[in-house]
C-alpha positions in Angstrom: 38.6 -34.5 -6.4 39.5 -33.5 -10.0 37.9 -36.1 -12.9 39.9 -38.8 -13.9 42.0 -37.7 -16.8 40.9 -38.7 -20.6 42.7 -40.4 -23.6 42.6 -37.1 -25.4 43.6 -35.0 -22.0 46.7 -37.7 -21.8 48.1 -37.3 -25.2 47.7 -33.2 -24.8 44.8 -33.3 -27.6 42.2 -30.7 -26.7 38.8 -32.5 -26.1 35.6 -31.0 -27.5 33.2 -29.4 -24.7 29.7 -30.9 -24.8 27.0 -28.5 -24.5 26.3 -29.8 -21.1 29.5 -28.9 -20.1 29.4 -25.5 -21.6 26.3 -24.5 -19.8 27.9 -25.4 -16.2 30.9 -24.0 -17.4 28.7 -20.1 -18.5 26.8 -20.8 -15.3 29.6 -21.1 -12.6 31.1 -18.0 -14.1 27.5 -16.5 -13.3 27.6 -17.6 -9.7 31.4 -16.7 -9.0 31.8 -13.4 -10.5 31.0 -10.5 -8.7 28.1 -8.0 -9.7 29.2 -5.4 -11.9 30.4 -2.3 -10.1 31.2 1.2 -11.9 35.1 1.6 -12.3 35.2 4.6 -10.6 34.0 4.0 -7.2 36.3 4.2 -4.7 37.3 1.6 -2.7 36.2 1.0 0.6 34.3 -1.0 3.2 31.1 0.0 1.3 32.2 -0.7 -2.0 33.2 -4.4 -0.7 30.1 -4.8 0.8 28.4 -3.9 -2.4 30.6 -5.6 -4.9 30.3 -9.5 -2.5 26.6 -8.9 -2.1 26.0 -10.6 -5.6 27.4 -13.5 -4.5 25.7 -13.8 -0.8 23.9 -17.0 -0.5 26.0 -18.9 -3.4 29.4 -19.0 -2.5 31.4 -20.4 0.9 27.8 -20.3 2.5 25.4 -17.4 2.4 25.0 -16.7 6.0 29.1 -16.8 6.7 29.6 -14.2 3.8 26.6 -12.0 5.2 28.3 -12.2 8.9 31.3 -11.3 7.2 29.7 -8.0 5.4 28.2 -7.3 8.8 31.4 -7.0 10.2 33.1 -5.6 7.8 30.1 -2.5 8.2 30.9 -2.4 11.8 34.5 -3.3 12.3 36.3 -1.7 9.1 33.8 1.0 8.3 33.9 1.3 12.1 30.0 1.7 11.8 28.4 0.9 15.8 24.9 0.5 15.3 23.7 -0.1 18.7 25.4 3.2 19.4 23.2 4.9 16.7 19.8 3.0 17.8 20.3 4.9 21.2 21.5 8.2 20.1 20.0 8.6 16.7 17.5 6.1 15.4 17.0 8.4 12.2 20.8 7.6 11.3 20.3 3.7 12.0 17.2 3.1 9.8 19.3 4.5 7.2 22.2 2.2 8.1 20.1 -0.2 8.0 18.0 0.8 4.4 21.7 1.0 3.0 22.7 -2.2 4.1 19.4 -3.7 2.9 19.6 -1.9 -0.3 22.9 -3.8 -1.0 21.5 -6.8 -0.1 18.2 -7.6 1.9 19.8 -10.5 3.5 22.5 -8.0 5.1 19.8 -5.9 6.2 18.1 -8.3 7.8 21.0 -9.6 9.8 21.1 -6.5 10.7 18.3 -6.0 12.3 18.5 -9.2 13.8 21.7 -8.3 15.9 21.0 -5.0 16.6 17.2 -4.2 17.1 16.0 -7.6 17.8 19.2 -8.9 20.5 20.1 -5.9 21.3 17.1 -3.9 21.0 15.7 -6.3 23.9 19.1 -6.1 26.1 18.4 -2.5 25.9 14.7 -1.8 25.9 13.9 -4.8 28.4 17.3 -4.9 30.3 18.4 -2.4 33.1 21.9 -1.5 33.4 23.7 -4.2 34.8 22.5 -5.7 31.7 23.5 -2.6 29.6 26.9 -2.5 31.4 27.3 -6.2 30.5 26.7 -6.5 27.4 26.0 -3.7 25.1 29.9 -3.0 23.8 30.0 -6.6 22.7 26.2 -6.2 20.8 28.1 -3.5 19.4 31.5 -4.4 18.1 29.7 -7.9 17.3 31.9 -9.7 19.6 28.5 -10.7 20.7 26.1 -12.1 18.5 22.5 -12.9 19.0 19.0 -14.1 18.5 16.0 -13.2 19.6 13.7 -16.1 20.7 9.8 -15.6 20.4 8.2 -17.7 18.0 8.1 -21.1 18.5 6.8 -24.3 16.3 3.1 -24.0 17.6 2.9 -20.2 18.4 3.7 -16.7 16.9 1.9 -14.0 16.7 -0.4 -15.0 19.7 2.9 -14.5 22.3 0.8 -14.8 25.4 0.1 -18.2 24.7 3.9 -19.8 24.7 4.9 -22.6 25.6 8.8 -22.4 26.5 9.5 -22.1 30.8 12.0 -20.5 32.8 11.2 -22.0 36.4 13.1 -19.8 39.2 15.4 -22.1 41.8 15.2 -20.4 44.8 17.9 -23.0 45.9 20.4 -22.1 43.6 19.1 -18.4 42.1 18.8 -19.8 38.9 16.1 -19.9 36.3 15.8 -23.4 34.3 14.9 -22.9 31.0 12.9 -25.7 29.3 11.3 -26.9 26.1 7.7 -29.0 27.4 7.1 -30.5 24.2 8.4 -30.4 20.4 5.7 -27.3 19.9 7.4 -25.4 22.0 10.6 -25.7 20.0 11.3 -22.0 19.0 11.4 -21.8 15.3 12.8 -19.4 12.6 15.0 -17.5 15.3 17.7 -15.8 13.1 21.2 -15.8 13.8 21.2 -19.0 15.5 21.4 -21.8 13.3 25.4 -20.6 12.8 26.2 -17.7 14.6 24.8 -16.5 17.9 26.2 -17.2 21.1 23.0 -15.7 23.1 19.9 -15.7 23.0 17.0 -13.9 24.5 14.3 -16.0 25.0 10.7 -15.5 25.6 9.4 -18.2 27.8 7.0 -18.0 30.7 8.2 -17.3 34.1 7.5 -19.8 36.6 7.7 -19.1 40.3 7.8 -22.5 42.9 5.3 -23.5 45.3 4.6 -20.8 48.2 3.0 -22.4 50.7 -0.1 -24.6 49.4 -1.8 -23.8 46.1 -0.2 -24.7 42.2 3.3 -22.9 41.0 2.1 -19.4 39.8 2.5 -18.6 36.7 3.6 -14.7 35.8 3.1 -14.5 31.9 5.7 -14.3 29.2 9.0 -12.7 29.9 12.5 -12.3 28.3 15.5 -13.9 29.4 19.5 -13.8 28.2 20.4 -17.4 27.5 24.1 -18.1 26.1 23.9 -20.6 23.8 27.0 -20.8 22.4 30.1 -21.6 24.1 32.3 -18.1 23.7 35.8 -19.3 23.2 35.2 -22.8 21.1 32.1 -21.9 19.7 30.4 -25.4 20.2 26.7 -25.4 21.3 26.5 -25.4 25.3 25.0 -28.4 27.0 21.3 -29.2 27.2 21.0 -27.1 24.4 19.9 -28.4 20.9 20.1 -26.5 17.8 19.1 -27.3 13.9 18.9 -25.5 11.2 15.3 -24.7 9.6 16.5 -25.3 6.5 16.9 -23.2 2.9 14.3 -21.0 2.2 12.2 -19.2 -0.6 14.8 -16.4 -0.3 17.0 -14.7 2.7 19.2 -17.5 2.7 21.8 -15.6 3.8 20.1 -15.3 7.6 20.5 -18.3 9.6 17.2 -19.3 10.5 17.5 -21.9 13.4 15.1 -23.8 16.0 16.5 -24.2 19.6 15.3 -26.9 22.1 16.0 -26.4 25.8 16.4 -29.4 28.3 16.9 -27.6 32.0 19.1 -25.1 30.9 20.2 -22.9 33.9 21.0 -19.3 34.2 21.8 -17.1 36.8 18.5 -15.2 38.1 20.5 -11.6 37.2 19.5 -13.0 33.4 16.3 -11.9 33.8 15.9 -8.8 31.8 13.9 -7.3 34.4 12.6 -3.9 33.5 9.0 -4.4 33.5 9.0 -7.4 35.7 11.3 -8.6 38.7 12.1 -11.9 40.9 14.5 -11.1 44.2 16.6 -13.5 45.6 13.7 -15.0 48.0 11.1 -15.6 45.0 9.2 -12.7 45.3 7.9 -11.0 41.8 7.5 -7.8 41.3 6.4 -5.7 37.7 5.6 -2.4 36.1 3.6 -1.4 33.1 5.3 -3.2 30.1 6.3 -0.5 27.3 6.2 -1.8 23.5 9.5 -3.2 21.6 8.5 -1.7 18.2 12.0 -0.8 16.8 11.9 -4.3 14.6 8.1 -2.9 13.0 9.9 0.4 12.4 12.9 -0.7 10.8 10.9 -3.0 8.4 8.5 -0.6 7.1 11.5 1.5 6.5 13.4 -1.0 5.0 10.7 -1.7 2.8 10.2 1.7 1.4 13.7 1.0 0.5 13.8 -2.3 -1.7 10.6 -0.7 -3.2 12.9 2.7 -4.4 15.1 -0.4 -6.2 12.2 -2.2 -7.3 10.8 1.2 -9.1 14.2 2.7 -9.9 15.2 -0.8 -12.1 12.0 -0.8 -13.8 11.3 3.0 -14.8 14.9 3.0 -15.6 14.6 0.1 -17.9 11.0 1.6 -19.2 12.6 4.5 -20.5 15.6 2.5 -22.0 13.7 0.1 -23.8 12.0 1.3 -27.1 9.7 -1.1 -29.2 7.2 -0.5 -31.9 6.0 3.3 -32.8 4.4 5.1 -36.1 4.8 3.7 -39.1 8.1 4.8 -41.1 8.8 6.8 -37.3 11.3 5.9 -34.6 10.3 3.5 -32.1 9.2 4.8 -28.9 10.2 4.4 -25.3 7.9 1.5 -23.7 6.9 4.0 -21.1 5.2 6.2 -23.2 2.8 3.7 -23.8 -0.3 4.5 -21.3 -0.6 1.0 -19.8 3.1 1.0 -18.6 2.6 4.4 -17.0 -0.7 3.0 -15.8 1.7 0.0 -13.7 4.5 1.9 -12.9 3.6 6.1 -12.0 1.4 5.1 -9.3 3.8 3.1 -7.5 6.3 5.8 -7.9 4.1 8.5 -6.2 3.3 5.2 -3.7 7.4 5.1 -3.4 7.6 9.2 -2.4 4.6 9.3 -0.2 5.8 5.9 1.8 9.3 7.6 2.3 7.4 10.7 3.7 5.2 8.3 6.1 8.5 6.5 7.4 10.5 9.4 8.0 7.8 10.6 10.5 7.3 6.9 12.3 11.2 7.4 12.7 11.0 11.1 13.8 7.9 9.6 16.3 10.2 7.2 17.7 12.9 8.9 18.3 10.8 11.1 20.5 9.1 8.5 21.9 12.6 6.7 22.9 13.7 10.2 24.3 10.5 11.0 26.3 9.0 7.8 27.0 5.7 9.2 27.0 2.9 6.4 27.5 0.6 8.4 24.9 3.7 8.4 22.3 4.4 4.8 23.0 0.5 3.7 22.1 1.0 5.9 19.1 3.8 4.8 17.7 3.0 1.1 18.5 -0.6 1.2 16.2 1.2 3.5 13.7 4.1 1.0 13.1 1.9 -2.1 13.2 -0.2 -0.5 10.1 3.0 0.9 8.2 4.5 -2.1 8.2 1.4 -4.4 7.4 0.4 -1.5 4.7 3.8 -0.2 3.2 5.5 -4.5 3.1 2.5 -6.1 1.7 2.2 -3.0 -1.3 5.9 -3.6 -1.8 5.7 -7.6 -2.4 2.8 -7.0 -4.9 4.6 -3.6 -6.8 7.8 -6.2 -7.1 6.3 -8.4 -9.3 4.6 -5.7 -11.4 7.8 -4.2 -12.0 9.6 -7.5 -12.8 6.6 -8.1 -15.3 7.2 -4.4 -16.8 10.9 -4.9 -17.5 9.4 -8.6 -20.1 12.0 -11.3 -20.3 15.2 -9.2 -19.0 13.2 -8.9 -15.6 13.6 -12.8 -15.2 17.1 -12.9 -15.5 18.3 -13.5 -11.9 21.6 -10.7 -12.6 18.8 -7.8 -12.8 17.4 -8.9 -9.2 13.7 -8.8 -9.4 13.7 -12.6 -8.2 16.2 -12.2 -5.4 14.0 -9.1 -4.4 10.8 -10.6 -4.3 12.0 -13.7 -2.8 14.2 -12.2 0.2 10.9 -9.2 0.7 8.5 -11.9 0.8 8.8 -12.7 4.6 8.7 -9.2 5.6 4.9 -9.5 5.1 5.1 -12.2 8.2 8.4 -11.7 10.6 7.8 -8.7 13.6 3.8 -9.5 13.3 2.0 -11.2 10.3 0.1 -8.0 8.6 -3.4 -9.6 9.2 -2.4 -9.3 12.9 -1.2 -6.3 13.0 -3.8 -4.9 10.7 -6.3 -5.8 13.8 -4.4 -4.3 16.3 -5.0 -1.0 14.2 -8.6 -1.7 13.6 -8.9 -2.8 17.1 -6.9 0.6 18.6 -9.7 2.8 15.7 -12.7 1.1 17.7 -10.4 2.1 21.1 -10.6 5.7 20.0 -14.0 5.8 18.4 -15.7 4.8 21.7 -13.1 6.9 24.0 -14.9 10.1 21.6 -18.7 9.1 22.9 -17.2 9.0 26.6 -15.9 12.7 25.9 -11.8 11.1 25.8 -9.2 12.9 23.7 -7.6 11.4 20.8 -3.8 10.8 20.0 -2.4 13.3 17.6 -2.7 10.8 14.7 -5.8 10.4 15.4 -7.1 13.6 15.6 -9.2 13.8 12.8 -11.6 11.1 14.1 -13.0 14.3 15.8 -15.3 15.1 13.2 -16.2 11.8 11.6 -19.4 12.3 14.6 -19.9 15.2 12.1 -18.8 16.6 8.8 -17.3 13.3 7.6 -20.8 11.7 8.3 -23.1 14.0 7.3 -25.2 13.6 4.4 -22.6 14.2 1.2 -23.2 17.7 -0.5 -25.0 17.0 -4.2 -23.0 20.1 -5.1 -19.7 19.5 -4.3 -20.4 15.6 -4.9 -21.0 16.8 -8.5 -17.6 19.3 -9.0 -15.1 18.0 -11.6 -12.8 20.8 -12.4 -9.4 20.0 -11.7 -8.7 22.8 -9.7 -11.3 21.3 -7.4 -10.2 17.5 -7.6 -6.1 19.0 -7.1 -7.2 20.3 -4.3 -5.4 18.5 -1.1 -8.5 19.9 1.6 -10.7 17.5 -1.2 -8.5 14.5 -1.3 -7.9 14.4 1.8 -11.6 14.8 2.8 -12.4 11.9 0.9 -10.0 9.6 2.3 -11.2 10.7 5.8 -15.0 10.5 5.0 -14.6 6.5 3.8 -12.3 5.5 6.7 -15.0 7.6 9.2 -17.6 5.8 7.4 -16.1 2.5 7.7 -15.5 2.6 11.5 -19.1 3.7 11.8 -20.5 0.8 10.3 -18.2 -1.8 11.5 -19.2 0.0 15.1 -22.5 -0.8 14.7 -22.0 -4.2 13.1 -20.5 -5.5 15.9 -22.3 -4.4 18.1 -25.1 -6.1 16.4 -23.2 -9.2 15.8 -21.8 -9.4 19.5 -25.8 -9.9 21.1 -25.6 -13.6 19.0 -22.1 -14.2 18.7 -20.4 -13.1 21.6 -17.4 -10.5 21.3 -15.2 -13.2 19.7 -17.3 -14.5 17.2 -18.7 -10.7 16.5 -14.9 -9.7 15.2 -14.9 -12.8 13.3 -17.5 -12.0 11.2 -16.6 -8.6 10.5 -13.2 -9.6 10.3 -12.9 -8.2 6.6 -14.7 -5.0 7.1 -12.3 -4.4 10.2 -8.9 -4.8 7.6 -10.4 -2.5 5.6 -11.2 0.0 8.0 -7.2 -0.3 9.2 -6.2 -0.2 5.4 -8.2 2.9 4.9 -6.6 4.8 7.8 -3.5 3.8 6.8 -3.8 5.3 3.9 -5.4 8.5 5.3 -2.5 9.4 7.9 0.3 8.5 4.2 -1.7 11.0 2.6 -1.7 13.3 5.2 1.5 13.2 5.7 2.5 13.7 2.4 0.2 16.6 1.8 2.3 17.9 4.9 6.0 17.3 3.5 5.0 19.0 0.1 3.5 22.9 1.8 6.9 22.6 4.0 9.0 22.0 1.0 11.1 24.8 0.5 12.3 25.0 -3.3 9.2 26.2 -5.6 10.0 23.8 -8.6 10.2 20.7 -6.6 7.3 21.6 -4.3 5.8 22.1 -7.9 6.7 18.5 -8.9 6.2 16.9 -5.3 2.3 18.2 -5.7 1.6 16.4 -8.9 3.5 13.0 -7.7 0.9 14.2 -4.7 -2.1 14.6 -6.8 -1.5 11.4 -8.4 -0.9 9.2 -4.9 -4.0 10.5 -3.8 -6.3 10.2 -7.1 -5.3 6.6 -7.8 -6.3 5.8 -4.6 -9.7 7.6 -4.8 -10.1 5.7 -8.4 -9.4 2.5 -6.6 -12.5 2.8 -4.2 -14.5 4.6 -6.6 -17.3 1.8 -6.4 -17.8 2.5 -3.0 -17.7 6.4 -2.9 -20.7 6.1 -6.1 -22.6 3.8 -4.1 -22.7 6.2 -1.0 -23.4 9.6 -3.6 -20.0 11.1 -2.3 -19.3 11.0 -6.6 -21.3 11.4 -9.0 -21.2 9.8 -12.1 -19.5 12.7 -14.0 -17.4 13.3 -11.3 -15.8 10.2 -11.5 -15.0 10.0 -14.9 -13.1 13.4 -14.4 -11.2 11.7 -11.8 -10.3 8.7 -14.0 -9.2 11.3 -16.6 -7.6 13.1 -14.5 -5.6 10.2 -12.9 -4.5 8.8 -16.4 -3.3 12.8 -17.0 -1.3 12.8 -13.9 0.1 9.0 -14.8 1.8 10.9 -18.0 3.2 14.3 -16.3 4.8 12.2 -13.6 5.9 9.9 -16.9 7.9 13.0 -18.1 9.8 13.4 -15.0 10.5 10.1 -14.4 13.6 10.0 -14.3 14.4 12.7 -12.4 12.4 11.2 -9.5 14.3 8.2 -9.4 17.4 9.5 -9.7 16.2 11.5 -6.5 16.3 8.6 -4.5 20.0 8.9 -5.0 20.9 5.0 -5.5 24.5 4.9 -6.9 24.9 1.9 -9.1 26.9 -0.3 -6.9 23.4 -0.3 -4.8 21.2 -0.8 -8.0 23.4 -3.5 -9.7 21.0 -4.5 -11.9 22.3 -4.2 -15.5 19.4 -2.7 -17.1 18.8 -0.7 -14.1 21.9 1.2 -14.3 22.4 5.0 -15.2 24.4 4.3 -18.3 25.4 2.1 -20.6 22.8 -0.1 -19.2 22.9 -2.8 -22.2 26.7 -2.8 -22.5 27.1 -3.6 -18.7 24.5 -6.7 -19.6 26.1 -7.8 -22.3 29.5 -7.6 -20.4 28.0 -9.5 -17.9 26.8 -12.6 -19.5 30.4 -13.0 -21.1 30.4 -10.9 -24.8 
């Protein structure tokens, strides 16, 4: 309803704005206009996408404007996701990277539809399920949620709450929230869009004769939720929204209650596990759903390339103080910013190399569906993730502090990126979890060696921490501090190897100290710290690796040239960073490590000069970017344009 008309609007007489009113006024142009896009972009589906992302989550509703970029990606770019996760998983973690890069929100719903709903239909289905629904996954006729967590339980899945109690009267399953802690909780895409769900609940067969109803564990289960023509939420079926959020406000977040809600018995997605028509249960070896893991470590890689790409930019754009009576000088000559910001740069290339092969590792392990492939990729995704999502929450605020009082300005993104990233450290398995499961899988392998076992390829090089890694360090080599030496990748990555060999060691023995008192449980409790850092360390081993890897094979001289030193610098920062504990095992010596503080401070200002080179590698056009003092060009005249000069 408009205001009720003044004096001076009566008689035609212009009425002075009150500052008040001015700022509401400057601000609603801030919320309304679209993100500034370059003029000569073409039009198109991705151009939309791009130019509406600024305004997801402010206008009309954020979660109906990110459905409608979702299908605007799938139904006018004619884009099929679902089709790519089964034929070419490569191709849809960069759909899905590019969709995140516009906006993490539309990345996130993504993955939501397609490797959370329909990852499950597919990877815990069989065909009549495929048959059924995966067209409509597809084309988004049928949107989803995917069901786990509940109020009282997450990560620990095995200890859910939720039912699904077979009828053998009526071959149904009855799907039933026991108490208000079983309610699931955060399940995206349901608080306003999904019309299925599949839900996790534990699988409950009757009475057999004499004896309790047995319970088989925790199974998945397609649930509509949703009526499909009206849209109205089906009976015996309650659903709230959880409410706004930090950031992603432009995923749905919903909790869902079940009172006895039936489904036919075929709803069962029964690959692993099975009930025929007279109650009897039958199962196979369950395989792990780790497309969600993979996609977010890759995804993060991706808002970190943004992140870096914003703030180098704007490092290099911004000049302030110099020499006396001299010009001033680009703030990223200074030392301390290339201190903050080379680092994560190298961190940005060698996590891009690291996620390309969990997606190459998938992909084979999707084709193959080799049991030794699966394990692999499982623990390798579980650390990526933790690794690559909690380095990227931490590097976001360093580069919004880098880019001063312009990084708080909500138009150049920092805040909308840290806020929307922040969950990625919890959602598919908090990184303290998963962190464990690679620690615990380490321990797995380390004992498997004494019993004469072979090792995964990742693994591989746990072979000789028995040996070389563990041996008494060499006082000569311990000593070397030429750069030739410290450059060298067989050194680097020696030293990365001998602290995460030495770690697992010690923690080996620790809890096997610890266990005799405390029992197995209380043993990893204690040692809970020493075990994160063991799965930290070999993280960061099998990055480096990697990376080492993706710079021999690099075919063009001057990049593999420039590659090595963004290489050297990865790998010497992270050295620095543990220094203490390589001096206090003699693996350095003092003089030694002062050349490698040098040398890492050296490295810091070569990769400096080619800054901006390596960013603009990352190839992130501007309508991606958006950020005004991000952009390629004309970085302050886009900023000033956008605040209204």
């Amino acid at each position: 309803m408009p205001p009720p008309a003044t004096a001076a609007s009566r008689s035609g007489a212009a009425e002075p704005e009150s500052p008040a009113a001015r700022r509401l006024r400057r601000l609603s142009l801030h919320l309304l206009r679209p993100s500034p896009a370059p003029a000569d972009q073409a039009a198109g589906p991705a151009l939309a996408l791009a130019a509406c992302a600024g305004r997801a989550r402010r206008v009309e509703g954020g979660a109906d404007l990110c459905f409608r970029q979702l299908r605007a990606l799938v139904r006018d770019a004619g884009v099929r996701p679902l089709t790519l996760m089964a034929t070419d998983p490569a191709e849809y973690f960069a759909v899905m990277e590019a969709a995140g890069g516009a906006d993490i929100s539309l990345g996130v719903k993504l993955g939501v539809q397609y490797s959370l709903w329909g990852g499950s239909v597919i990877n815990l289905g069989t065909k009549k399920h495929r048959d059924k629904f995966f067209d409509g996954i597809d084309n988004l006729d049928y949107p989803g949620c995917f069901a786990m967590t509940e109020l009282h339980h997450g990560s620990n899945v095995q200890a859910l709450q939720t039912t699904a109690t077979f009828d053998p009267v009526t071959d149904e399953f009855i799907i039933n929230t026991p108490n208000d802690g079983a309610i699931k909780w955060w399940i995206g895409n349901a608080a306003v869009h999904g019309k299925f769900a599949t839900v996790f609940a534990r699988l409950i067969l009757p009475l057999q004769g004499k004896g309790e109803p047995a319970d088989m564990g925790i199974h998945a289960f397609i649930v509509p939720i949703r009526d499909f023509e009206t849209h109205a939420v089906l009976p015996g079926i309650e659903i709230n929204d959880c409410g706004h959020k930090i950031g992603l406000n432009g995923v749905d977040n919903g909790a869902l209650r079940f009172r006895s809600v039936r489904i036919p018995r075929d709803n069962l997605l029964n690959r692993f596990g099975d009930v025929s028509r007279d109650g009897k249960y039958t199962s196979t070896t369950l395989g792990e759903l780790v497309g969600g893991r993979v996609g977010i470590a890759y995804c993060s890689v991706g808002v970190l390339k943004v992140a870096v790409t914003i703030a180098v930019r704007y490092a290099l754009l911004r000049h302030q103080f110099g020499p006396p009576k001299q010009p001033e000088i680009s703030v990223l000559d200074y030392q301390s910013h290339q201190h903050k910001l080379m680092p994560m740069l190298a961190s940005s290339y060698a996590f891009h190399f690291a996620t390309v092969q969990l997606v190459d590792k998938y992909s084979e392990m999707k084709k193959t569906n080799d049991e030794d492939l699966i394990a692999d990729v499982h623990v390798l995704s579980s650390g990526l993730k933790a690794y690559i999502t909690s380095y990227t929450a931490k590097s976001i605020s360093i580069c919004r502090e880098a880019c001063g009082g312009h990084g708080y300005a909500a138009v150049n993104r920092f805040g909308a990126l840290r806020n929307d990233h922040d969950i990625f450290q919890t959602f598919e398995g908090d990184n303290t979890v998963l962190l464990q499961q690679v620690a615990g899988d380490l321990l797995k392998q380390y004992q498997e060696k004494f019993k004469g076992g072979t090792l995964s390829v990742t693994w591989n090089y746990l072979r000789d921490s028995m040996g070389t890694y563990l041996s008494q360090p060499n006082p000569v080599t311990a000593r070397w501090e030429g750069e030739d030496h410290l450059r060298d990748p067989n050194f680097q990555l020696d030293a990365f190897r001998y602290l995460t060999s030495r770690l697992l060691h010690s923690v080996a023995a620790q809890l096997q100290k610890h266990s005799k008192t405390l029992g197995g449980f209380g043993a990893w409790n204690r040692c809970l710290n020493h075990l994160l850092t063991l799965a930290e360390s070999h993280i960061e081993s099998v990055i480096l690796a990697k990376f080492i890897e993706s710079v021999k094979s690099c075919p063009d001289e001057k990049t593999r040239e420039v590659l090595k030193l963004v290489c050297d610098l990865y790998a010497l920062d992270r050295i620095w960073k543990d220094i203490g504990t390589y001096r206090n095992v003699d693996y350095v010596a003092p003089n030694k490590a002062k050349a490698i503080h040098k040398l890492t401070d050296y490295l810091s200002y070569q990769v400096r000069l080619v800054a901006k080179e390596l960013v603009d590698a990352f190839d992130l056009p501007d309508l991606i970017i958006r950020a005004p003092i991000g952009m390629q060009s004309e970085a302050y005249a886009q900023y000033t344009q956008y605040v209204g000069f």
